[in-house]
Structure formats: structure tokens, C-alpha cells
Kinemage of the C-alpha trace (Angstrom):
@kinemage 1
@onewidth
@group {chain A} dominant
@subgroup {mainchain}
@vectorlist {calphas} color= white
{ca unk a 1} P -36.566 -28.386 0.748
{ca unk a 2} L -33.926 -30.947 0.343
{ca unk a 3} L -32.962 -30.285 -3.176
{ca unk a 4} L -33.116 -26.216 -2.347
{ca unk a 5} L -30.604 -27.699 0.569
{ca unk a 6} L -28.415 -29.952 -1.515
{ca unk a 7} L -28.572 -27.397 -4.327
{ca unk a 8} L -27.241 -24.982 -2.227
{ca unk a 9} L -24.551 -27.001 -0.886
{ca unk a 10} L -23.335 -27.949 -4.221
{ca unk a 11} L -23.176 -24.361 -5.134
{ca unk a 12} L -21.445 -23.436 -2.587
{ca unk a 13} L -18.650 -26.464 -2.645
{ca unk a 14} L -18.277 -25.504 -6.630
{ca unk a 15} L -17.299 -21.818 -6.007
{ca unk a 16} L -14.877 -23.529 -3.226
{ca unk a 17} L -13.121 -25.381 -5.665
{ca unk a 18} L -13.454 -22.504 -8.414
{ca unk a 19} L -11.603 -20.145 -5.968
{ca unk a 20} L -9.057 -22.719 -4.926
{ca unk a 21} L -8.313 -23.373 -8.359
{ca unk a 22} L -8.327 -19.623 -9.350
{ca unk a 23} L -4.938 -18.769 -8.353
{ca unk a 24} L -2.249 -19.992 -6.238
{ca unk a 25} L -1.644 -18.037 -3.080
{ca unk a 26} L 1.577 -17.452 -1.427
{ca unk a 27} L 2.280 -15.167 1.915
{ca unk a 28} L 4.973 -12.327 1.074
{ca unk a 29} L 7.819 -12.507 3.437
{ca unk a 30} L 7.673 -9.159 5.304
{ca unk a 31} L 10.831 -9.379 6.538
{ca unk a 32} L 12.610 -9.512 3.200
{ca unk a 33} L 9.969 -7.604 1.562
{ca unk a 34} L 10.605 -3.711 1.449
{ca unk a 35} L 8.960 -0.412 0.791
{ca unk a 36} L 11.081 2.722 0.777
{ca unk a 37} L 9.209 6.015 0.624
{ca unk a 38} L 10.524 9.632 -0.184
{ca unk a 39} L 8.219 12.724 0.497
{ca unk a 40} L 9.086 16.581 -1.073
{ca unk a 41} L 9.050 19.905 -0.389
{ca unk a 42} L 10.475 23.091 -1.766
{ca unk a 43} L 13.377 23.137 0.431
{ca unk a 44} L 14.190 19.447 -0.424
{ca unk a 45} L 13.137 16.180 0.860
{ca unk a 46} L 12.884 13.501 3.513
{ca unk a 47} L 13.122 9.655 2.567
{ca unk a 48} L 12.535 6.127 4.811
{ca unk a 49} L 10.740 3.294 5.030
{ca unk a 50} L 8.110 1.252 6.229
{ca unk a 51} L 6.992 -2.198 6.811
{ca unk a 52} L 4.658 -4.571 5.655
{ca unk a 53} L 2.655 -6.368 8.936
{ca unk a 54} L 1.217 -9.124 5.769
{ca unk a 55} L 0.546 -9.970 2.345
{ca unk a 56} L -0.653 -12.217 0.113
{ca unk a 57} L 0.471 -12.656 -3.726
{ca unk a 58} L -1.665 -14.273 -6.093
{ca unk a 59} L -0.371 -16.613 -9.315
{ca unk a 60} L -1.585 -17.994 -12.095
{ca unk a 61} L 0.584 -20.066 -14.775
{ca unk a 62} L 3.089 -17.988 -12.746
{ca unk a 63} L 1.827 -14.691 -13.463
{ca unk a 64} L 0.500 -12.274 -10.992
{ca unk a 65} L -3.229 -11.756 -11.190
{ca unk a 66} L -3.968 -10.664 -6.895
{ca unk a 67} L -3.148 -9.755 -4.312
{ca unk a 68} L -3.629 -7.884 -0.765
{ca unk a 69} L -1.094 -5.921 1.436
{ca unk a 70} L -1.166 -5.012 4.311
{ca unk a 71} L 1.065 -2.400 5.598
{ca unk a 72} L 2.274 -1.499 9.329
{ca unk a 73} L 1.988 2.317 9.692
{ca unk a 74} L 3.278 2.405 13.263
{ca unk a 75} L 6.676 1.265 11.358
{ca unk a 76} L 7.006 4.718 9.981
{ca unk a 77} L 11.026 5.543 9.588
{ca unk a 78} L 13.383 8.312 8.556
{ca unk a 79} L 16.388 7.126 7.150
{ca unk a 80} L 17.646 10.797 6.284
{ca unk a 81} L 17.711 11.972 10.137
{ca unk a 82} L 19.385 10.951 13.336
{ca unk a 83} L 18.514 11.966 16.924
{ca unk a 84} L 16.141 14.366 17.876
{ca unk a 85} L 15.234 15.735 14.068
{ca unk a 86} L 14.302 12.063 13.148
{ca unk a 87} L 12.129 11.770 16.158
{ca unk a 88} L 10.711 14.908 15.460
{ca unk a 89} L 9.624 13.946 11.487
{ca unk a 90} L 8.698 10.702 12.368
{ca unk a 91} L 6.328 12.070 15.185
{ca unk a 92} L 5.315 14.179 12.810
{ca unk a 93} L 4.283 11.514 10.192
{ca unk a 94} L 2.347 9.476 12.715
{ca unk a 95} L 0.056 12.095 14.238
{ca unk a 96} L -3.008 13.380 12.586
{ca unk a 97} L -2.028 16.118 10.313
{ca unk a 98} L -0.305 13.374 8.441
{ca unk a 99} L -0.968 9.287 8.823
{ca unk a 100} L -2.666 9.635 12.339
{ca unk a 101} L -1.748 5.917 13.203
{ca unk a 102} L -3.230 5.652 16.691
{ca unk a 103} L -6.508 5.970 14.679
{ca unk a 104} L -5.523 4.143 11.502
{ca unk a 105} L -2.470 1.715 12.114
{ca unk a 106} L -2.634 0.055 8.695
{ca unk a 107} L -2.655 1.155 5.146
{ca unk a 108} L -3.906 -1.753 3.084
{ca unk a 109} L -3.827 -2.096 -1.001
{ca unk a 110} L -5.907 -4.932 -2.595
{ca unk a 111} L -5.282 -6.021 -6.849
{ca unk a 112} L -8.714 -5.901 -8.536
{ca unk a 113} L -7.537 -6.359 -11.795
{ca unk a 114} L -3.707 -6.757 -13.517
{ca unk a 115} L -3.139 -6.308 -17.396
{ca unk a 116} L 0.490 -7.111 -18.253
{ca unk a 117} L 2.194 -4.953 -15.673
{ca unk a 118} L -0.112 -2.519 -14.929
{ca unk a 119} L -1.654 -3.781 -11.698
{ca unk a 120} L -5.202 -1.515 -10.715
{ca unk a 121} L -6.764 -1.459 -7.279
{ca unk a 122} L -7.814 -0.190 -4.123
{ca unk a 123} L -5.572 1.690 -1.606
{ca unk a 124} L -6.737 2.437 1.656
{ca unk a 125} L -5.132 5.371 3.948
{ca unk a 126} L -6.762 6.836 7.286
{ca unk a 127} L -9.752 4.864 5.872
{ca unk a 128} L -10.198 6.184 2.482
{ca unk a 129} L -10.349 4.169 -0.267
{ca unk a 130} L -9.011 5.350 -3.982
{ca unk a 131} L -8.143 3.091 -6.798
{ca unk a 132} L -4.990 3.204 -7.754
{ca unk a 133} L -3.052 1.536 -10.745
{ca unk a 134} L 0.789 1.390 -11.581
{ca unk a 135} L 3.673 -0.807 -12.965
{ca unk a 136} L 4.497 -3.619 -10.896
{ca unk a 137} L 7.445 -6.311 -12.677
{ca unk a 138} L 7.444 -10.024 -11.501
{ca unk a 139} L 10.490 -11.368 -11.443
{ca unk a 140} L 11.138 -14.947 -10.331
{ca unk a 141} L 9.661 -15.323 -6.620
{ca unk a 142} L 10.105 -11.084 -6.258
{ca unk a 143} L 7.433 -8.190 -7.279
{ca unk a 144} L 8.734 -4.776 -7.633
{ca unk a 145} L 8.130 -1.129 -8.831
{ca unk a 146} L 7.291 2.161 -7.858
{ca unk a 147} L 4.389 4.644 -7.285
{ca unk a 148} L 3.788 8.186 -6.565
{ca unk a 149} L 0.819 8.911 -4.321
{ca unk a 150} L -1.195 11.650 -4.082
{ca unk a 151} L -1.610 12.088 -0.414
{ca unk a 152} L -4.421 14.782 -0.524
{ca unk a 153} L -6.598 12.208 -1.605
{ca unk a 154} L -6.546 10.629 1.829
{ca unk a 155} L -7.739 13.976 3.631
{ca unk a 156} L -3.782 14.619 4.393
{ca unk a 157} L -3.404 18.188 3.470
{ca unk a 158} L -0.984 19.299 5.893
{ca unk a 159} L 1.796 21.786 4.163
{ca unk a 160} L -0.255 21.298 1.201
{ca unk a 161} L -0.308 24.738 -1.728
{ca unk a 162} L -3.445 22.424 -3.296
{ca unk a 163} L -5.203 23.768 0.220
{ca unk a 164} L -3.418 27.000 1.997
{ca unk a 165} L -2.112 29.491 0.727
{ca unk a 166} L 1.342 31.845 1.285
{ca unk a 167} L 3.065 28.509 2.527
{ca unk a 168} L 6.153 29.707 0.924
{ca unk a 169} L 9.309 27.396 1.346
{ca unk a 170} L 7.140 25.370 3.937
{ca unk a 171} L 4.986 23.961 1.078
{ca unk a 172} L 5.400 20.031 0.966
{ca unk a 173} L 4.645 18.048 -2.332
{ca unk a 174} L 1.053 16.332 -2.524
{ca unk a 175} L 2.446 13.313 -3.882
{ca unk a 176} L 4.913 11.225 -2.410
{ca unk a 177} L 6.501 8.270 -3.899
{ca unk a 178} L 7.245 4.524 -2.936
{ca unk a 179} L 9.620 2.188 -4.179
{ca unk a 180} L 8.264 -1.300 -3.332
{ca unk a 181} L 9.737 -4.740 -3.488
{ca unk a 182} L 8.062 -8.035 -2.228
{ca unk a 183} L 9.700 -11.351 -1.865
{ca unk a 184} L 7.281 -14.297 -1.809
């Protein structure tokens, strides 16, 4: 019993100092950090932002190799509107035929893996997880690039020609894209 005890122990203070060593992990600054988003449709588009509530970047030798974000969905904004048409969208965005955020207030993306600069993992939206991979360029103490997201993915279908028919010039693009830059 003792050595199952003290094996156990050691075991567990060895993965302790494996993880420790694994990476070094800094917080992102979320109030430098940025994410600008721009969403389509066939009579144009609408672009803002949105915020990160946390984040974590992991480095090793200075390279990235994790990481998890966390992102504030109740931060939704349109940048392309003013008064009661930016209201209106961003309303719009937050209730359930799009990010539903009373339900589902974060969006969170974890790194599983990064080769080079592609960086693979798993993005959660409304509580659906998909893995994901893009280009993401370290730079110094900043991470940046950009990544178009297939919304339908997440059960958001609204406006969608993958899903309804005879939409017309009301049809909005399934993917949307973000432009992403983190400062740690």
C-alpha cells in the first residue's frame, strides 16, 4: 500500500514538472489584443469586432506550440452602422437565429497541435465543437492572422442558401471571416 501510495505520488509530481516544463505560458492582453470580423451577403456586407474575455499563449524556444481563447460574445459590435441600424444588427447577432449569447456567452478555441504556422484545433460556438486549422504568424510578443468560418457548422443557418431556398438578395454568406491579433 505504501509503495502503490508513494508510486503514485511520484507519478503524479513527474507529470507536474513535465507540464511545467512543457511550455511557457503567458496571459494575452485582451485589451490590446483584437479580433475584427466581417460577415457577407449578396447585397454587401457588415464588419465589427469583438473581444476576447481571456487567453492563454503557449511557447516553447519561443515558438508557439498552445494555446486557449476565450472569447466574450456579449461584446458583439458593428463598426459599419450608427444608431438604430447598428442596434438593430447587433441585436440581431446576439439572439438565437445567430450567436444566441444569453445561452452561450463565450466562443472558446483551444491549439491541439501547431506545424510551422498552421495552428489546428478545436472551436467551440453555441456549444459545438469543430476542429479548425489556419495560418497564425508569431511575431515578437504578437500572434496574428486570419480565418474564414463556416458558421453553418455551429447550427447557425439563418439567411443561409446551404438551408432555404428562394432567399434571393436576402441570402447571407455561410462563412464569415476574422482577422485576429493577440498581444501577449
Amino acid at each position: 500500500m505504501k509503495t502503490t501510495i508513494k508510486s503514485t505520488i511520484l507519478a503524479i509530481v513527474a507529470l507536474f514538472t513535465v507540464t511545467l516544463h512543457a511550455g511557457n505560458k503567458k496571459p494575452i492582453d485582451v485589451k490590446k489584443s483584437t479580433i475584427k470580423w466581417v460577415g457577407k451577403k449578396v447585397t454587401g456586407q457588415h464588419n465589427g469586432t469583438i473581444n476576447f474575455k481571456s487567453g492563454v499563449v503557449e511557447l516553447k524556444e519561443g515558438k508557439l506550440v498552445g494555446g486557449t481563447f476565450t472569447v466574450d460574445m456579449n461584446s458583439i459590435n458593428v463598426t459599419d452602422l450608427d444608431g438604430d441600424m447598428k442596434a438593430k444588427l447587433e441585436g440581431h447577432l446576439k439572439n438565437d437565429d445567430f450567436f444566441g449569447v444569453d445561452k452561450y456567452p463565450v466562443a472558446k478555441f483551444l491549439i491541439t497541435s501547431v506545424e510551422g504556422n498552421t495552428v489546428k484545433g478545436d472551436l467551440t460556438i453555441k456549444g459545438k465543437t469543430v476542429k479548425k486549422a489556419f495560418t497564425l504568424v508569431k511575431k515578437g510578443k504578437t500572434i496574428s492572422g486570419d480565418v474564414k468560418i463556416d458558421r453553418t457548422k455551429f447550427g447557425i443557418r439563418y439567411g443561409s442558401k446551404s438551408f432555404f431556398d428562394n432567399l434571393k438578395d436576402k441570402a447571407i454568406d455561410d462563412e464569415f471571416e476574422l482577422s485576429i491579433h493577440i498581444v501577449f
